[in-house]
C-alpha positions in Angstrom: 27.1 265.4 -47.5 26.6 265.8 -43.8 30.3 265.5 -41.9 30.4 265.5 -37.9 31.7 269.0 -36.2 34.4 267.5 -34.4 36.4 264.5 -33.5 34.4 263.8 -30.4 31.1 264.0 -32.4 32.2 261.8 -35.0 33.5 259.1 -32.1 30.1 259.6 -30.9 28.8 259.5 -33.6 30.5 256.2 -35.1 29.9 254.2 -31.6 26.0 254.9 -31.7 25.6 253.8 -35.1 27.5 250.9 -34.5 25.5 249.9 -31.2 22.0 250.8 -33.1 23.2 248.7 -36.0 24.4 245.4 -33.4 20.5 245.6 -31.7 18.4 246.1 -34.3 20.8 243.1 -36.4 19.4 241.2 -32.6 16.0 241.7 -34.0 15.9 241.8 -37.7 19.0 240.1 -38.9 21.3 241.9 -41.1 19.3 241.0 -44.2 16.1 242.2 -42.4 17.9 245.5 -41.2 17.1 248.8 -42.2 19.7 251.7 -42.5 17.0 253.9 -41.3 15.7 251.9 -38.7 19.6 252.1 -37.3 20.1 255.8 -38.1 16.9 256.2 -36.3 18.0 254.0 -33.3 21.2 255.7 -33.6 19.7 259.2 -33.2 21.8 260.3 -36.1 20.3 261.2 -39.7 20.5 258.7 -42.8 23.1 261.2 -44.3 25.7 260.7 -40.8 25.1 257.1 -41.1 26.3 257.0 -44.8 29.0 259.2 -43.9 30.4 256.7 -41.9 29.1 253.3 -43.5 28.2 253.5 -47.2 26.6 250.2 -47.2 24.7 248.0 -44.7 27.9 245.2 -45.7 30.3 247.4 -44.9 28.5 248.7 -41.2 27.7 245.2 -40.8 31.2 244.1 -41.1 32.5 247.1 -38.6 29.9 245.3 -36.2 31.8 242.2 -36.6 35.2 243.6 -36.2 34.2 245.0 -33.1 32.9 242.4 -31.2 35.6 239.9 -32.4 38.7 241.8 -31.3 36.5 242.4 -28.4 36.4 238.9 -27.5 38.8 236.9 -29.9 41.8 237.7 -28.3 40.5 236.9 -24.8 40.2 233.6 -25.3 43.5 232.9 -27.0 45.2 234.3 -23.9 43.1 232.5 -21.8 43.6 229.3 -24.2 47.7 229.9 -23.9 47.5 230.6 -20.3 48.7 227.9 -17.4 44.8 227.3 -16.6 44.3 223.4 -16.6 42.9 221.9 -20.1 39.1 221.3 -18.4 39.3 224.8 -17.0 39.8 226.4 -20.2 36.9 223.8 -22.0 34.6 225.2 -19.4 35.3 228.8 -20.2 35.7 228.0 -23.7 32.1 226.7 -24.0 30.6 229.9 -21.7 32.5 232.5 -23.6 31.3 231.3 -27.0 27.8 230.9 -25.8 27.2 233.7 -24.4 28.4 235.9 -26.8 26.3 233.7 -29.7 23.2 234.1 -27.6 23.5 238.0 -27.4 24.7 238.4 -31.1 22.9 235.3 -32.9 23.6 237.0 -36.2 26.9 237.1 -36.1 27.8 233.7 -36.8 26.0 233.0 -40.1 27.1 236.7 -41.2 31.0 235.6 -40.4 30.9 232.7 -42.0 29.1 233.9 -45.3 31.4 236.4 -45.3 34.6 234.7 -45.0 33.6 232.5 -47.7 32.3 234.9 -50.3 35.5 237.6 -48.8 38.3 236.5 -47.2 39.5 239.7 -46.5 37.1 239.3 -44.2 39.3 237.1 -41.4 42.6 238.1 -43.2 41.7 241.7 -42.1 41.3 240.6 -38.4 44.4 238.6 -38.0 47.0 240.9 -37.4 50.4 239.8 -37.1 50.0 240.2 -33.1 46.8 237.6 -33.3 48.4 235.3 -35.6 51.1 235.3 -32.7 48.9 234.7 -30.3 47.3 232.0 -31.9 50.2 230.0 -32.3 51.0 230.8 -28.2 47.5 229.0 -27.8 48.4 226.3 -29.8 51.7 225.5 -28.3 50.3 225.6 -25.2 47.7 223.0 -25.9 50.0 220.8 -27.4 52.3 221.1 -24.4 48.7 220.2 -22.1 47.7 217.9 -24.5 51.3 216.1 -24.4 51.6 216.1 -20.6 47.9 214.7 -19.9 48.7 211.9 -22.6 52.2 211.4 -20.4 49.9 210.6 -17.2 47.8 208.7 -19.1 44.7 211.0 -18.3 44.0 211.9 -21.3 43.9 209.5 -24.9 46.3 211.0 -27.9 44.8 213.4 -29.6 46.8 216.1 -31.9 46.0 219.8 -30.6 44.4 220.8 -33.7 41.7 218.4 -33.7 41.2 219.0 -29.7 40.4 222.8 -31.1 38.4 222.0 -34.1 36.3 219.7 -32.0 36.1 222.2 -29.5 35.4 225.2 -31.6 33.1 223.4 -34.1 31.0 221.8 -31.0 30.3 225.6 -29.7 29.7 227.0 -33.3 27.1 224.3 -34.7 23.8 224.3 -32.9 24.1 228.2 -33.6 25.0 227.5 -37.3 21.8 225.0 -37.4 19.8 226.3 -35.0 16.7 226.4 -37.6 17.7 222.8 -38.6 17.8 221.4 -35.9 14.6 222.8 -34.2 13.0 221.3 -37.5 15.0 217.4 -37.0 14.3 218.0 -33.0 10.5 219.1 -32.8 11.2 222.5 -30.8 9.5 225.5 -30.2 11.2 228.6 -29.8 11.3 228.4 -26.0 12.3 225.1 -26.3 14.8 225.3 -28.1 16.1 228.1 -25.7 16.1 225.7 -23.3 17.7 223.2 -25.4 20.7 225.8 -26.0 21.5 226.5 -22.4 21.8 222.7 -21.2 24.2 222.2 -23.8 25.9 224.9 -22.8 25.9 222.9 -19.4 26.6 219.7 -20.8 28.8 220.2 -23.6 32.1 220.7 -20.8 31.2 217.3 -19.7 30.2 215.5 -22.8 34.1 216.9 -24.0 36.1 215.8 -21.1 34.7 212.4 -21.0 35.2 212.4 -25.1 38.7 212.8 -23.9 39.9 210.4 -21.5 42.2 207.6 -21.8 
């Protein structure tokens, strides 16, 4: 078995595979990637790649971790910070979208995954992002609460606000297939499709929202 010649080689090593693996996942999907193809895109040899990923499910997995706790805990800060509730639906809606449109795999892989291995999410949530979490979620409530107080906003539990929220970002990318199919688009309209809602959704939520 090939093994890297020191720890800066195998950091090296481990962050070009993991790139490779992310853009040629872009192109192929992860059921369409080949180890080779990434070990070639990687400039490493098959033996390196194994070394550091035995299986395409495990690499493919370290692809998801990274980007996740890359972006994940980002938005729970900014979701528990003192930013005003339409504020944080706007960046909400960008931050998911753009990171969809650069990794469209990642979705359908994460929620395969967690379904068929729940170690899956269990393994991301750390005690310190479980915290976090539940900062975001006071906060909301305490938003949520006030805006209902001034009559701004109709009641709505904080839960629900974030399910609604999350689940309105996360579908068209869950049924993007489907819903070219039910819609009539093309692929470039259906790019175009993707991008006003990611203009419109803010709106379409606030409105959803008020009293």
């Amino acid at each position: 078995m090939v093994k890297p010649s020191g720890k800066r080689e195998k950091v090296d090593a481990k962050v070009r595979i993991l790139d490779a693996a992310d853009a040629v996942f872009v192109r192929r999907g992860i059921d369409g990637a080949r180890m080779q193809e990434i070990a070639d895109h990687a400039g490493v040899n098959k033996a390196l790649l194994h070394y550091h990923f035995r299986t395409k499910a495990e690499l493919a997995r370290a692809v998801w971790l990274r980007i996740a706790s890359s972006f994940v805990p980002g938005v729970f800060e900014m979701m528990a910070s003192e930013l005003p509730l339409g504020e944080k639906i706007d960046q909400f809606v960008d931050s998911y979208h753009e990171r969809l449109t650069r990794h469209p795999y990642l979705l359908v892989f994460a929620l395969s995954e967690a379904a068929r291995r729940p170690d899956l999410v269990q393994g991301f949530y750390t005690p310190e992002r479980r915290r976090a979490a539940r900062r975001m979620m006071s906060k909301l409530r305490e938003q949520i609460d006030e805006e209902v107080k001034r009559k701004k906003l109709a009641p709505v539990p904080a839960d629900q606000f974030l399910l609604t929220l999350v689940g309105s970002c996360l579908y068209p990318f869950a049924a993007r297939s489907t819903l070219a199919d039910v819609l009539g688009l093309g692929p470039k309209q259906v790019r175009r499709f993707m991008e006003r809602r990611r203009k419109e959704l803010p709106a379409f939520l606030k409105r959803a929202l008020q009293r």
